[in-house]
VEXDREN-2710 file (C-alpha; in Angstrom, 1 decimal):
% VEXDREN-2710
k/r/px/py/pz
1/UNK/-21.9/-7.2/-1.2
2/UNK/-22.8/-4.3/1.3
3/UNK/-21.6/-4.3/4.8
4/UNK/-22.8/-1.5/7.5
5/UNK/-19.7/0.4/9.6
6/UNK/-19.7/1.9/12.6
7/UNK/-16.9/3.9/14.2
8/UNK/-16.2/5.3/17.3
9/UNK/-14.7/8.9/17.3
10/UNK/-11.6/9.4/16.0
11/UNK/-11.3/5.6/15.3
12/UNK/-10.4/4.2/11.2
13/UNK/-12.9/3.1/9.5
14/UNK/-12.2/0.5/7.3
15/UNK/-14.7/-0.4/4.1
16/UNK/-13.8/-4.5/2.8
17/UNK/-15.9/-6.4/0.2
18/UNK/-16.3/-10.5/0.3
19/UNK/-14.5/-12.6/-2.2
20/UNK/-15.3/-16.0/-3.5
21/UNK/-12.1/-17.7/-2.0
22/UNK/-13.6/-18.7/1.1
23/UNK/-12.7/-22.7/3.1
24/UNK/-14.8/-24.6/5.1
25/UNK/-12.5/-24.8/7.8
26/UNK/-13.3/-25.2/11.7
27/UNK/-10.6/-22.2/12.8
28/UNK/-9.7/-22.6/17.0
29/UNK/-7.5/-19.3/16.8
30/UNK/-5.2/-17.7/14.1
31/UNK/-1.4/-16.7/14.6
32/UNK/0.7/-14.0/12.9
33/UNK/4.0/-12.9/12.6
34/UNK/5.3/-8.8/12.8
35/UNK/5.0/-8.3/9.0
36/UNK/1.4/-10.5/8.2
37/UNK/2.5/-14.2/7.6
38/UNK/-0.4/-16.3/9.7
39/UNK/-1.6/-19.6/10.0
40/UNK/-5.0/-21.0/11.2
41/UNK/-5.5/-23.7/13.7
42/UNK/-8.0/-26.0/13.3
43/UNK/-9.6/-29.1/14.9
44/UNK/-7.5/-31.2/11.7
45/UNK/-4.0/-29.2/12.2
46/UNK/-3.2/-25.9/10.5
47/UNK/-4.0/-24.2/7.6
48/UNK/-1.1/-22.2/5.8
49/UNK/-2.4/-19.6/3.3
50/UNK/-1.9/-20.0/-0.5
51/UNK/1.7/-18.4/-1.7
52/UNK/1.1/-16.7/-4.8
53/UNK/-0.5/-19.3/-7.4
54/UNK/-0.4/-22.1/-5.4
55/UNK/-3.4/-23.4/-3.4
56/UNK/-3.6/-23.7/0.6
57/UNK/-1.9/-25.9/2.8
58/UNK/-3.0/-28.1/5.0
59/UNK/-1.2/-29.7/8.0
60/UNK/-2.7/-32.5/9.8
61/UNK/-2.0/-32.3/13.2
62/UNK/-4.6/-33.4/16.2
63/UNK/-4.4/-31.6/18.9
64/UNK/-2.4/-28.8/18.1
65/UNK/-1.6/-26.9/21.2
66/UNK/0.7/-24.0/21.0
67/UNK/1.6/-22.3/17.5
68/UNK/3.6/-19.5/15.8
69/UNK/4.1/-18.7/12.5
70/UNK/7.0/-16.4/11.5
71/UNK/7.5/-13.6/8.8
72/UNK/9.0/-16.4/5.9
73/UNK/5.8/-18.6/7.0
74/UNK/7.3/-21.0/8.5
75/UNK/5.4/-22.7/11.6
76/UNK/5.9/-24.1/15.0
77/UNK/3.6/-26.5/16.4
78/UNK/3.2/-28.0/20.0
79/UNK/1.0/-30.8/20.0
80/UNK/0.3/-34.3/21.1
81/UNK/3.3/-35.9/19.3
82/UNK/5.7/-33.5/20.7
83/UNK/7.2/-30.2/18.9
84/UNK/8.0/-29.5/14.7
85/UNK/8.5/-26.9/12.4
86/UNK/7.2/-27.0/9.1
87/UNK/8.0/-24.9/6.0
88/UNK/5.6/-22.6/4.5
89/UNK/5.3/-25.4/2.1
90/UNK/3.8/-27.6/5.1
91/UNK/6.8/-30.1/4.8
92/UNK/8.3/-30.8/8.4
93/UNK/11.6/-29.5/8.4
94/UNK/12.5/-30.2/12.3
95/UNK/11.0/-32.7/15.0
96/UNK/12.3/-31.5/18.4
97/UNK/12.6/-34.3/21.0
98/UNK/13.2/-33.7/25.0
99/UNK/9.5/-31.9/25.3
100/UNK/6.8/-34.1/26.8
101/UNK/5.1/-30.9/28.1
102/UNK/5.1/-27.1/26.6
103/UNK/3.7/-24.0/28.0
104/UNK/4.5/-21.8/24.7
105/UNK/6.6/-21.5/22.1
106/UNK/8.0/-18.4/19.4
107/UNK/9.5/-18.5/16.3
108/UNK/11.9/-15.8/15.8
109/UNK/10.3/-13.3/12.7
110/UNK/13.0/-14.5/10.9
111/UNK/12.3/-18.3/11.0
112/UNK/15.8/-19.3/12.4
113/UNK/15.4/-19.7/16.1
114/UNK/12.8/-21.5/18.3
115/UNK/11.8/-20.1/21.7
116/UNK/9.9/-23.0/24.0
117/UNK/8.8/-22.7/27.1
118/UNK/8.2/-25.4/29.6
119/UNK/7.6/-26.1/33.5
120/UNK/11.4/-26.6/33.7
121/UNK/12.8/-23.8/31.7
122/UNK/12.2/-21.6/28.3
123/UNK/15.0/-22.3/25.9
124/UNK/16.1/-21.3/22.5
125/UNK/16.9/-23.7/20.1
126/UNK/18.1/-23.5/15.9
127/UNK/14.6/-23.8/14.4
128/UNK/16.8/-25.8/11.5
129/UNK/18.6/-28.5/13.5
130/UNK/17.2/-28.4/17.1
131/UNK/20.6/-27.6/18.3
132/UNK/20.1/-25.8/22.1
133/UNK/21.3/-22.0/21.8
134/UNK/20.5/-21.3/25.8
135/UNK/18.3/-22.4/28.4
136/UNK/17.0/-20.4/31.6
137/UNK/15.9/-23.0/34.3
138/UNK/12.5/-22.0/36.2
139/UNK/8.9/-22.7/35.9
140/UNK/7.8/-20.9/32.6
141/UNK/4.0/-20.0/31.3
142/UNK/4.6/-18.2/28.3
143/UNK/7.7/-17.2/25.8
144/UNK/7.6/-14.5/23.0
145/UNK/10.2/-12.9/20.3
146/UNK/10.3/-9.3/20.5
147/UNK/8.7/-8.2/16.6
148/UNK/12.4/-7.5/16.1
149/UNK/13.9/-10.9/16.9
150/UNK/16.3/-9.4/19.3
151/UNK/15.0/-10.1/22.8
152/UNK/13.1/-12.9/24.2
153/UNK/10.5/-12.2/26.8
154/UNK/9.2/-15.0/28.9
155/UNK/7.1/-15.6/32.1
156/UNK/8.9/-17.8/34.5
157/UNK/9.0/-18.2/38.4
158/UNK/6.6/-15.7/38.7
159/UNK/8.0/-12.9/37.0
160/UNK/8.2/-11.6/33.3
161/UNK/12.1/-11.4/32.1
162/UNK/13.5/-9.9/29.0
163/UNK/16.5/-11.8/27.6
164/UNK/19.3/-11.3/24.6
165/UNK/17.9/-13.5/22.3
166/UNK/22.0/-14.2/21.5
167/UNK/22.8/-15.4/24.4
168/UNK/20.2/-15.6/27.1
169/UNK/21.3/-13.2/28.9
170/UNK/18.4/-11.6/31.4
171/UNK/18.2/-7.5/30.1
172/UNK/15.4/-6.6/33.0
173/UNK/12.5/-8.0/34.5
174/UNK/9.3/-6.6/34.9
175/UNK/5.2/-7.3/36.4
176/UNK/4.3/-9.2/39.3
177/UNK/3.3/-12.3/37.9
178/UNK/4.3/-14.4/34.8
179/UNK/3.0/-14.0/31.5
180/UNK/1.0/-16.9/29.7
181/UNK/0.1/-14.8/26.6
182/UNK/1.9/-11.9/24.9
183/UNK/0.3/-9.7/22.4
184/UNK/2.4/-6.9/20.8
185/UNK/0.2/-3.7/19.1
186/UNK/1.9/-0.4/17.5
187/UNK/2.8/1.5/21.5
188/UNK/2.5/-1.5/23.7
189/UNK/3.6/-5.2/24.8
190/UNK/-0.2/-6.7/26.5
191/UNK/0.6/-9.4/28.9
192/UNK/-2.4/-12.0/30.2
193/UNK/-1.3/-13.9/33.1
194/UNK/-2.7/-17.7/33.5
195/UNK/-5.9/-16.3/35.5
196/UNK/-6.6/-13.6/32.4
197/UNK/-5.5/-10.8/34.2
198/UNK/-4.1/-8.5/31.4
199/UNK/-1.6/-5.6/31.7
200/UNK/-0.3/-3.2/28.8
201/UNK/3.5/-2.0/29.1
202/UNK/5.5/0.6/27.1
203/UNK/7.0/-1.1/24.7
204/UNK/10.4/0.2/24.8
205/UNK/10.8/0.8/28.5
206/UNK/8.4/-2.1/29.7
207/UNK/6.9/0.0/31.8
208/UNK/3.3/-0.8/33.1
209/UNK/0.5/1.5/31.2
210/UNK/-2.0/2.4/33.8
211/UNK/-4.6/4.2/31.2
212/UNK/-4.0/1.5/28.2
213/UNK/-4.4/-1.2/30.9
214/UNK/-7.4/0.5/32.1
215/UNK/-9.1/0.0/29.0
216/UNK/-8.8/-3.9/28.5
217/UNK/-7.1/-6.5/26.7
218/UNK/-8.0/-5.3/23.1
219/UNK/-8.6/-9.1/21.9
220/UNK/-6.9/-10.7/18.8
221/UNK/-5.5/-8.0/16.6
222/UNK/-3.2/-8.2/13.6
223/UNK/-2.1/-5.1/11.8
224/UNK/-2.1/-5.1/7.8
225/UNK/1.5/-5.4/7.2
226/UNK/1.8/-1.9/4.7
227/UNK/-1.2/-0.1/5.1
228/UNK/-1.9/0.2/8.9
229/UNK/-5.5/-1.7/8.7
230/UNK/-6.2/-3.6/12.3
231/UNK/-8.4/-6.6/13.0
232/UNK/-9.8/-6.4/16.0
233/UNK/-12.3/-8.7/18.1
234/UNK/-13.9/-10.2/15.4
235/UNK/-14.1/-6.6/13.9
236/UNK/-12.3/-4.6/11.3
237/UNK/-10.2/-1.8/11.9
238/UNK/-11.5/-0.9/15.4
239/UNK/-15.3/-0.5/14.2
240/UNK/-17.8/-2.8/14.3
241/UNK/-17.7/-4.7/11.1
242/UNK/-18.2/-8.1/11.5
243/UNK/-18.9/-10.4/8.9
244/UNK/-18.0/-13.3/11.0
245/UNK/-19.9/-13.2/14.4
246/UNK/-17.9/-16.3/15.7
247/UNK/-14.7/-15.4/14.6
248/UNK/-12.2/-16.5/16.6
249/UNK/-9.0/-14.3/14.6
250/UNK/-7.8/-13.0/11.4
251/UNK/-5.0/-12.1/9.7
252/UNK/-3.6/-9.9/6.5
253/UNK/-2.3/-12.1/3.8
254/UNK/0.5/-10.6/1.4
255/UNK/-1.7/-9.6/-0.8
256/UNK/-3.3/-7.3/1.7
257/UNK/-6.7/-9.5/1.3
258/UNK/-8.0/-9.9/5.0
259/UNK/-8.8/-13.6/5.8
260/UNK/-11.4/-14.0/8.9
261/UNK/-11.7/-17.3/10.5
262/UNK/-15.1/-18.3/12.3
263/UNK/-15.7/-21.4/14.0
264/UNK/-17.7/-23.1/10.9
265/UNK/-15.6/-21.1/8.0
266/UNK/-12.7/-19.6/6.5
267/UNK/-13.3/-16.7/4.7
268/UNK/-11.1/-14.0/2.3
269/UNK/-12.1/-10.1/2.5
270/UNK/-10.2/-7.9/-0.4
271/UNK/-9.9/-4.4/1.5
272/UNK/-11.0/-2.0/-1.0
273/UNK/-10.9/1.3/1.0
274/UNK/-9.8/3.4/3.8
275/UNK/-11.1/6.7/6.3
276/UNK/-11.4/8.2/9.1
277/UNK/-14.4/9.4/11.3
278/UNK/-13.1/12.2/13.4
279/UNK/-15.3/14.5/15.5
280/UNK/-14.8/18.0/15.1
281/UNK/-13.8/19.4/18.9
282/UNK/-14.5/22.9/18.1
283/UNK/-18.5/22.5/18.0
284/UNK/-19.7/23.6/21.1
285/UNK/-21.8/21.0/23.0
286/UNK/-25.7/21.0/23.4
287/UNK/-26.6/22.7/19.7
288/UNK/-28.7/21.9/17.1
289/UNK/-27.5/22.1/13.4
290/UNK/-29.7/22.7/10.9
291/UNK/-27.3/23.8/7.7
292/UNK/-23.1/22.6/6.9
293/UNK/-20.8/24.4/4.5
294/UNK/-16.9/24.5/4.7
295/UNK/-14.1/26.2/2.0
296/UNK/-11.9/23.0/2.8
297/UNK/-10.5/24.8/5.4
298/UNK/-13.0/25.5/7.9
299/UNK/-16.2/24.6/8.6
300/UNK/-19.6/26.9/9.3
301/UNK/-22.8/25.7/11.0
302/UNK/-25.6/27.0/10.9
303/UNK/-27.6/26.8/13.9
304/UNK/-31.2/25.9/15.3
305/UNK/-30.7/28.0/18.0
306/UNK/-30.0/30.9/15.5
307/UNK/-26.2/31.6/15.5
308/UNK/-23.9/31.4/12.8
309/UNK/-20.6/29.7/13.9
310/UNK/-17.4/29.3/12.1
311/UNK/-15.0/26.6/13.0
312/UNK/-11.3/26.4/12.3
313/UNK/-9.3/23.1/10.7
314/UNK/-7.5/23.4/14.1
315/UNK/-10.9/22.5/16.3
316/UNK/-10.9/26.2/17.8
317/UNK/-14.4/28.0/17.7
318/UNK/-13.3/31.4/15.4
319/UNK/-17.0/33.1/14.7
320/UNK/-20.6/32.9/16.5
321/UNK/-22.9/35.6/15.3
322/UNK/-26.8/35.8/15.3
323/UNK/-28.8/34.8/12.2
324/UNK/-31.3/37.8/11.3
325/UNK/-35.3/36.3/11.7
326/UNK/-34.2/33.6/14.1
327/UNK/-36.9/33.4/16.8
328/UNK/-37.1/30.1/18.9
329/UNK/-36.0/27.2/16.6
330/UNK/-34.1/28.3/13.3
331/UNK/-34.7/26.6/10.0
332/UNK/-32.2/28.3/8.4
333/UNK/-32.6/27.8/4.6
334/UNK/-28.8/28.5/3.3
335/UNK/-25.6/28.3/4.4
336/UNK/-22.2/28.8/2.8
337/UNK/-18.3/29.6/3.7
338/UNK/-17.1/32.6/2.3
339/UNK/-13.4/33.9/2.0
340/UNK/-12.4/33.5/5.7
341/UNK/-16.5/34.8/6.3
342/UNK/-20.0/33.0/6.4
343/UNK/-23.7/33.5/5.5
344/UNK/-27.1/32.5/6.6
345/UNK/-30.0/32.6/5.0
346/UNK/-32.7/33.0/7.5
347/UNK/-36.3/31.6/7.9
348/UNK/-37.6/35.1/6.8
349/UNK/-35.6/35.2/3.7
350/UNK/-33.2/37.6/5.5
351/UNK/-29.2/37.1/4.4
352/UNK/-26.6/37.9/7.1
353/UNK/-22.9/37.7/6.2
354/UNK/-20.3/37.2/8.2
355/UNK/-16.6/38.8/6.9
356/UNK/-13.2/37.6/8.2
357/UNK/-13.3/38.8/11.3
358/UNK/-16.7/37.7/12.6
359/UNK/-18.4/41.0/11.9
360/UNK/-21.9/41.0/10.6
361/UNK/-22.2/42.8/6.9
362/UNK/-24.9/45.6/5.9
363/UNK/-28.1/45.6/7.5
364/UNK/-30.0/42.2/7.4
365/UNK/-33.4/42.4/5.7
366/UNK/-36.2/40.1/5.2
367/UNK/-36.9/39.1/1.5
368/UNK/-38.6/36.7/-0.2
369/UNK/-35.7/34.8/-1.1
370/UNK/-36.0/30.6/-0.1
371/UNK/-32.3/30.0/-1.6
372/UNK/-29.0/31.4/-2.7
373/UNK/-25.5/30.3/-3.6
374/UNK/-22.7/32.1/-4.3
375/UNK/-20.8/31.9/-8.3
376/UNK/-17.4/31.5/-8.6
377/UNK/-17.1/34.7/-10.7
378/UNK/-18.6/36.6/-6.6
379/UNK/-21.7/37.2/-7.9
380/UNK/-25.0/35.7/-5.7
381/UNK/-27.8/33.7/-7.5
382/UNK/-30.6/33.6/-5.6
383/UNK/-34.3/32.0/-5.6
384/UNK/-37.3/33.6/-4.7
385/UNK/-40.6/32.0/-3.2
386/UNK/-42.1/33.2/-6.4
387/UNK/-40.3/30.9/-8.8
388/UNK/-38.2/33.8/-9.9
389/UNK/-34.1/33.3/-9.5
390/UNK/-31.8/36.5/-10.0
391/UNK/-28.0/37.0/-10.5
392/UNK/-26.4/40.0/-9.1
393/UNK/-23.6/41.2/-6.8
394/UNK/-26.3/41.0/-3.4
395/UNK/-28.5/38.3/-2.7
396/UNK/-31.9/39.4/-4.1
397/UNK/-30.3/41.7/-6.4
398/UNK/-30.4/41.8/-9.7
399/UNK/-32.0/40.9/-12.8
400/UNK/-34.9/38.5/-12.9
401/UNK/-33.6/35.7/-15.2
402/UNK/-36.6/33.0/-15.4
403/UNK/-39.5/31.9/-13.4
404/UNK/-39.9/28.3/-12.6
405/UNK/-43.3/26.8/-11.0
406/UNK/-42.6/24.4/-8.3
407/UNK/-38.8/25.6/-7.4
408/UNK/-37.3/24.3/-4.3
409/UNK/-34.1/25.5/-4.8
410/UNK/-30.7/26.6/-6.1
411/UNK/-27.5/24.6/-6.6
412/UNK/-24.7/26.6/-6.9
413/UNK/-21.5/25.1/-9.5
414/UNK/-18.0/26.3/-10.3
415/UNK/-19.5/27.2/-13.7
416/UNK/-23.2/28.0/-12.9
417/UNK/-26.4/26.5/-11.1
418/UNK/-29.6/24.4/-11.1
419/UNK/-32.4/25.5/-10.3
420/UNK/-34.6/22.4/-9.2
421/UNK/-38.2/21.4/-7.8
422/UNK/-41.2/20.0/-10.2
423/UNK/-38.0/20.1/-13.2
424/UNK/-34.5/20.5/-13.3
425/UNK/-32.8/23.6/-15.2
426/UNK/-28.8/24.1/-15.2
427/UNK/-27.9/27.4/-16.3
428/UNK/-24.6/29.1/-17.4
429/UNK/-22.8/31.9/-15.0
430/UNK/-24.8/34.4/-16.6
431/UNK/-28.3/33.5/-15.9
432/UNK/-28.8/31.7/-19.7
433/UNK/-30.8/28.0/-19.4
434/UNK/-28.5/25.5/-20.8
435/UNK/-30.3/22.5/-20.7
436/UNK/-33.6/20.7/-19.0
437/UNK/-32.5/17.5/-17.9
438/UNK/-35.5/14.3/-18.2
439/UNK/-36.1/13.2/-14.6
440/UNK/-38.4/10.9/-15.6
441/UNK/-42.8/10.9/-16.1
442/UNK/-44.2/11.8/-12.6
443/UNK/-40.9/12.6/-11.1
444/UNK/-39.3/15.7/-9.5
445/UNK/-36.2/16.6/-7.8
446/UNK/-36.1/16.7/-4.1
447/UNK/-32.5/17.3/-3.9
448/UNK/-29.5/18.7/-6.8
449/UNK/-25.7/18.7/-6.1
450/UNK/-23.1/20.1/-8.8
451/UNK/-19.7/17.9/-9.4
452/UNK/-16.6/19.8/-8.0
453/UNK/-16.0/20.8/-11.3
454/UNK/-18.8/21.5/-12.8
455/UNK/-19.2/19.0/-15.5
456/UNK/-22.3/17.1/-14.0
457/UNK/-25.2/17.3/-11.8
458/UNK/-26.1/14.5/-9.3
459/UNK/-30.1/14.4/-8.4
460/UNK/-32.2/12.6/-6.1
461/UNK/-35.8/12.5/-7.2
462/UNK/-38.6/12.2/-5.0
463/UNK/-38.7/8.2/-5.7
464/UNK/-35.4/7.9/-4.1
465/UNK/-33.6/7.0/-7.0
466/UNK/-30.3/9.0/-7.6
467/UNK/-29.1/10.5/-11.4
468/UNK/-26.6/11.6/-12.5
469/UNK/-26.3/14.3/-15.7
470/UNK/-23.9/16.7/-18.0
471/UNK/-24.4/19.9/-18.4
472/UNK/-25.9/19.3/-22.1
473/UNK/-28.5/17.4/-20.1
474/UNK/-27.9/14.0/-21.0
475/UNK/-28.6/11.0/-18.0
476/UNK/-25.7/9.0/-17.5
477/UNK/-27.8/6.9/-15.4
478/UNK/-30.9/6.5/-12.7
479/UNK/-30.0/4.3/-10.0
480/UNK/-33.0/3.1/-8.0
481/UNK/-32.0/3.1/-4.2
482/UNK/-34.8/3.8/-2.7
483/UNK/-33.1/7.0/-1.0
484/UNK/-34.9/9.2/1.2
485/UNK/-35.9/11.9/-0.8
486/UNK/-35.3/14.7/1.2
487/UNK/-31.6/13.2/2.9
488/UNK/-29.1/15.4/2.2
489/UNK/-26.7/15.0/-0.9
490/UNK/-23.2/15.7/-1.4
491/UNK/-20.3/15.0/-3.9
492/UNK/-16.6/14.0/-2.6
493/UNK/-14.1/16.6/-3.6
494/UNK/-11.7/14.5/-6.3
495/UNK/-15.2/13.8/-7.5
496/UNK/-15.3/10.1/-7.4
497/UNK/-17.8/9.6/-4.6
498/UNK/-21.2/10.4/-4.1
499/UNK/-22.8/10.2/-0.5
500/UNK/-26.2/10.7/0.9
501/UNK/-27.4/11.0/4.6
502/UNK/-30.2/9.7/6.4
503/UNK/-30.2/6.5/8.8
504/UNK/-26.8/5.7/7.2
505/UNK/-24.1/7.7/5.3
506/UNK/-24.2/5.8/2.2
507/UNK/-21.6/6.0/-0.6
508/UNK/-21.7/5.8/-4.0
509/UNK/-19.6/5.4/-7.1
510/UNK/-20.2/8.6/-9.0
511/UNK/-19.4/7.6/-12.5
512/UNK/-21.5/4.2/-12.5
513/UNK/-24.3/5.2/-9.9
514/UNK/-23.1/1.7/-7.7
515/UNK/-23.5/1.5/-4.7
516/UNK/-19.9/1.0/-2.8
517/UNK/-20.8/0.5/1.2
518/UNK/-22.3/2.3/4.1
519/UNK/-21.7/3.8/7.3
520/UNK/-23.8/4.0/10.4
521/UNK/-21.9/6.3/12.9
522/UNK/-21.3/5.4/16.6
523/UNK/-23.7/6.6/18.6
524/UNK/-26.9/6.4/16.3
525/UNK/-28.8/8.7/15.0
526/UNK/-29.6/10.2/11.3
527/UNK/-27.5/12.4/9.2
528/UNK/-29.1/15.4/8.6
529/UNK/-26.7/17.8/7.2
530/UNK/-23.9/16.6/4.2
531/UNK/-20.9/18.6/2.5
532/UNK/-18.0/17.4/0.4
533/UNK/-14.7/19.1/2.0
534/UNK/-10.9/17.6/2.1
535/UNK/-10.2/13.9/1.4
536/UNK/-14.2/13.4/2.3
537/UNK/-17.2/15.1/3.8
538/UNK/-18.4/16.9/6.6
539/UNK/-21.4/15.5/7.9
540/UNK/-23.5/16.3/11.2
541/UNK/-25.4/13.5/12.5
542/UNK/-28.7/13.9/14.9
543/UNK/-29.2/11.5/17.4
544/UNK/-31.9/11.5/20.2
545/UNK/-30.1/12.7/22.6
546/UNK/-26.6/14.5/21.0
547/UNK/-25.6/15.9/17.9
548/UNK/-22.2/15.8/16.7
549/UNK/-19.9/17.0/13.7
550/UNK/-18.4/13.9/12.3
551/UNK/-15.3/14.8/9.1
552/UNK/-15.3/11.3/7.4
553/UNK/-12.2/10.7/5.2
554/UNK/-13.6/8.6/2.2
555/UNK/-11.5/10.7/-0.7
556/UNK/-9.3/7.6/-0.8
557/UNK/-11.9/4.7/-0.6
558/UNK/-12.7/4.4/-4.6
559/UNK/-10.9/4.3/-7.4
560/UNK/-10.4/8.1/-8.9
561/UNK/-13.0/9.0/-11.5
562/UNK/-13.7/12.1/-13.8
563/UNK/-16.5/14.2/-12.6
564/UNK/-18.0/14.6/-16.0
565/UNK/-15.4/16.9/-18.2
566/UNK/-15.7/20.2/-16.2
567/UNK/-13.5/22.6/-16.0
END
């Protein structure tokens, strides 16, 4: 099953696929403890998670008002019959009498203490026996455990007051209102008063958070207990994934499977990958890219407005540079990262090169030349509008190796190229075809992409369907995904992944052709320019209005897989 993401900058992006264990339960809100133990409230009770082989629990309990689970599993639960703890097992271990009405209540993470709050006082009792620890006498809306069981926190006579959870001793007191709810994230303690009036506070110093609180409540969030993964207002790791529009809260189980409750159903997510979508600060606002390349260290754009720009890891703008033939809006046809430099290919068939320091090489010159890559071993393959393609030490120079009707372009590998169009032909470094791959009757190749290393071509034809072949030629498969034909195409560094742009970034399992997921970026728009660098690719994504430079972080999403056997 495929699910659309969206991210906002700089925000984790977080890929999960459906699995069949899935409950019809009516969910009214989910709890958690510090390290991913939750329960699920329903209409009937509460429903307790299956521990390892065993199959879910369910306790019935009308009208379950207040509830906290801690990190063993164990629950607290306020409701019409009074107050009890149950065992992860769902057996009732404790029936607390002396509570006809309850405001809140906590479970300490380790399951042996019992924070309740009531219009009379919050106390602490043993969460085994019932026996009273301490009481602090006051009107009290709301009680919490610090995520480290040492401190109490409760709202009461109009105040917030952090106690020794030992003794009951008041540590400080802070806000100018009483707490009903408490909500603790990775920097902050969130506080909503009875009227919903929410504040964030340093977590340590309990301090108030003007710029965190300026930014609202973040809703029901749980963080995966290992692996840093959030659920957040219904979504999934602060983007907009949400499977379950009515979900009312969620929560990591200890198998790191995310379970999603809605309002009609219960549902189990396996989380199957992990990223980032980072914007890149050093691109200057207001341009238009029209070509990507990066050396996995920095990053060169090419762009409409005819300069040549290098941009470090670091965000700071290090080259801009004209393009030779630019005049009004640039399509530049190439461009590449070169040892601390960059090159352009310009609309005129012109090549400008860029060396370490920004300077412009040689004397630019228009050619005939409508691509050009550079070979691992320095020397330039280029293609001219002829059909022609030549290897040499310059772009344009060199020995005519073959002409090709119909050639579109030039794919550059670690061990040679591909020159593509009506056909597809991967040559060695030296210029000698190798193999004619089969696209297919009444097919041709609209775009061509070599593996990192070298031991396999991905295509997309002009069908939309995507293949994959060796080097000897041979398909490993044609996937039919009805791609756009002319998106741009790109494969993941460890060369696992496979993504191509358009409407959506969509990603794709490079050794079985599969489809894995997609990602639309915040802020809409089409990717229009794709290239594999780091843990995942560079991609620049046009929208009506702005253009950005997003580094996605997929590397890690997919299981590793050989690129094909190449060096």
């Amino acid at each position: 099953m495929i699910w659309a993401l969206c991210s906002a900058h700089a925000a984790p992006v977080a890929l999960v696929s459906h699995s069949a264990d899935s409950s019809e339960v009516a969910a009214s809100r989910v709890v958690t403890s510090p390290d991913g133990a939750f329960a699920v409230v329903t209409a009937e009770g509460v429903w307790l998670p299956p521990q390892g082989d065993s199959a879910p629990v369910q306790i019935e309990q009308a009208e379950v008002y207040f509830a906290d689970v801690s990190n063993t599993g164990s629950v607290a639960l306020a409701h019409v019959g009074g107050i009890t703890v149950h065992g992860a097992d769902g057996a009732e271990v404790l029936r607390l009498a002396g509570y006809n009405q309850t405001t809140g209540l906590s479970l300490s993470p380790d399951g042996r203490y019992l924070a309740v709050a009531s219009p009379q006082s919050v106390a602490l009792h043993d969460a085994l026996d019932g026996r009273l620890r301490w009481r602090s006498n006051g009107a009290s809306t709301g009680v919490t455990f610090r995520p480290d069981g040492k401190r109490v926190i409760a709202g009461i006579d109009g105040i917030n007051r952090l106690y020794y959870a030992h003794n009951g001793r008041t540590v400080a007191r802070f806000g100018s209102a009483a707490s009903a709810e408490f909500h603790w994230t990775d920097a902050h303690l969130w506080t909503i008063t009875a009227e919903g009036v929410a504040e964030a506070w340093d977590r340590a110093k309990y301090t108030a958070v003007e710029e965190a609180t300026a930014q609202g409540f973040p809703g029901p969030a749980v963080e995966h207990p290992t692996d840093g993964w959030a659920f957040r207002d219904g979504c999934v790791a602060g983007g907009r994934l949400c499977p379950v529009p009515d979900s009312v809260g969620a929560a990591f189980g200890a198998d790191g499977a995310l379970w999603i409750a809605g309002q009609e159903t219960l549902s189990r997510w396996e989380v199957t990958a992990a990223g980032a979508v980072v914007r890149l600060s050093g691109v200057p606002d207001g341009v238009r890219i029209s070509g990507i390349a990066t050396d996995d260290v920095d990053v060169v754009l090419a762009t409409e407005e005819g300069r040549l720009l290098r941009v470090g890891a670091d965000g700071a703008l290090q080259h801009d540079a004209a393009i030779s033939g630019c005049v009004g809006a640039c399509a530049t046809r190439a461009v590449g990262a070169e040892r601390g430099g960059a090159w352009a290919l310009g609309p005129d068939g012109s090549f400008t090169e860029l060396d370490r320091n920004g300077q412009v090489v040689g004397r630019p010159r228009p050619s005939n030349m409508i691509s050009a890559g550079r070979l691992a071993d320095g020397l330039w393959v280029s293609l001219g509008s002829d059909g022609r393609t030549r290897v040499g030490p310059k772009p344009g120079k060199g020995k005519p190796t073959v002409q090709l009707s119909g050639a579109r372009g030039v794919a550059v590998g670690p061990s040679g190229f591909a020159v593509f169009g009506e056909t597809v032909t991967l040559f060695n470094a030296t210029g000698l075809s190798i193999a004619n791959p089969p696209l297919g009757p009444g097919r041709s190749a609209a775009q061509t992409v070599w593996s990192p290393k070298g031991g396999a071509v991905a295509v997309i034809d002009d069908q939309g369907s995507l293949h994959r072949y060796g080097t000897d030629g041979r398909a490993a498969y044609r996937a039919q995904h009805g791609l756009p034909p002319n998106a741009p195409l790109a494969w993941s560094a460890d060369g696992a992944t496979i993504a191509v742009g358009g409407p959506e970034l969509r990603l794709f399992d490079a050794a079985s052709g599969e489809e894995h997921g997609r990602v639309a970026l915040a802020g809409g728009g089409e990717v229009t320019a794709l290239v594999g660098g780091g843990p995942g690719f560079l991609a620049v994504q046009q929208g009506e209005d702005r253009q950005q430079v997003l580094r996605v972080d997929v590397a890690s999403l997919f299981p590793r897989e050989d690129d094909g056997g190449g060096g």
